[in-house]
C-alpha positions, 0 to 999 in steps of 0.5 A: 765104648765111651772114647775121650776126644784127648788121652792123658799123655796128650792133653798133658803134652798140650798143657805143658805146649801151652805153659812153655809157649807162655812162658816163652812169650814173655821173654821173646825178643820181637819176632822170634815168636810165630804161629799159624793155622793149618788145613790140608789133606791126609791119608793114614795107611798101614800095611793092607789099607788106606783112608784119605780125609782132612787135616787141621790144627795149628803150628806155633814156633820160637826161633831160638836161634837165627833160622832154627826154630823149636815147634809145637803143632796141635792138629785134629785129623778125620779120614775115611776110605774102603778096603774091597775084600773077595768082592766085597767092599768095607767102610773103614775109617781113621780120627786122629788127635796129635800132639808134636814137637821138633825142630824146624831150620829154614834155608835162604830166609831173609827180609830180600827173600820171598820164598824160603825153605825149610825142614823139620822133624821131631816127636808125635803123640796120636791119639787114634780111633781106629775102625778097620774092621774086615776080614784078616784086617791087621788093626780092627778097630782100636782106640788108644795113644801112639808114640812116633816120629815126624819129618817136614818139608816145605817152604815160606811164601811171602805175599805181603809184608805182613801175609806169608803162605807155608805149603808144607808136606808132612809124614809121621809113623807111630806105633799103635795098638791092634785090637788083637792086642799086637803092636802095629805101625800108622803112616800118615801122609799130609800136604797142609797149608797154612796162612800167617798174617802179621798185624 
């Protein structure tokens, strides 16, 4: 089976990312435009089973008001684990290419500040290829597009003037499809760090 590394709602999700971010850029007041690139650690779970790899991809945001931004975020993620079934150990394995949008408030951020707060969440679209091939496994192995939600938490850090790092801890549930055609739902863990430098 031949699999595009983007489905067409995702790509279309990227572009219109894309042409709102351009469009924003050209009338953003200085400052109220940011972006950084990210890489951490992260587990998709369902029900019966775990994989656990790497995460990486990049945050852009627009801070339409003070301290609240809008976000996008592009993010490719490639995990892998086993599942032990009556003695018997399984390969199983999770990639993943996702798309989000939401909201993000920060708490305490100020030119004084060095550490500042913030939370988000919003929507997610995953494209998802799936091997969970075992016996009685809840997915098997599916490819497709998943809808869901995410939540965020973490905090600005800043080094520098212009260097700031933003540890930050991610969760998103989509809804995906098995390969007994039934509906089933993907958790996915995230501690990602990502590393802003002004210049």
């Amino acid at each position: 089976m031949s699999l595009r590394p983007y489905s067409p709602a995702v790509r279309l999700l990227l572009l219109t990312a894309c042409a709102v971010a351009l469009a924003a850029s050209l009338h953003a007041a200085q400052g109220d435009l940011r972006g950084e690139l990210f890489i951490g650690s992260n587990s998709f779970a369902t029900k019966d089973a775990s994989t656990y790899g790497s995460i990486f991809g990049f945050n852009w945001g627009y801070e339409f008001e003070p301290e609240v931004l809008w976000t996008l975020t592009a993010a490719y993620s490639s995990t892998d684990g086993h599942k032990v079934v009556a003695g018997q150990s399984y390969p199983i394995s999770a990639r993943t290419s996702t798309a989000q949008t939401g909201l993000l408030r920060y708490f305490n951020r100020g030119p004084a500040n060095i550490v500042a707060p913030f939370l988000g969440g919003g929507f997610s679209v995953l494209y998802y290829e799936i091997d969970f091939n075992y016996p009685e496994s809840v997915i098997g192995t599916t490819a497709g597009t998943g809808y869901g939600v995410f939540a965020m938490a973490g905090a600005e850090i800043r080094l520098s003037r212009s260097t700031t790092l933003i540890p930050q801890y991610r969760v998103t549930s989509h809804q995906i499809q098995a390969q007994s055609g039934r509906g089933a739902t993907l958790y996915s863990v995230g501690l990602l760090i990502a590393l802003r430098i002004g210049i």
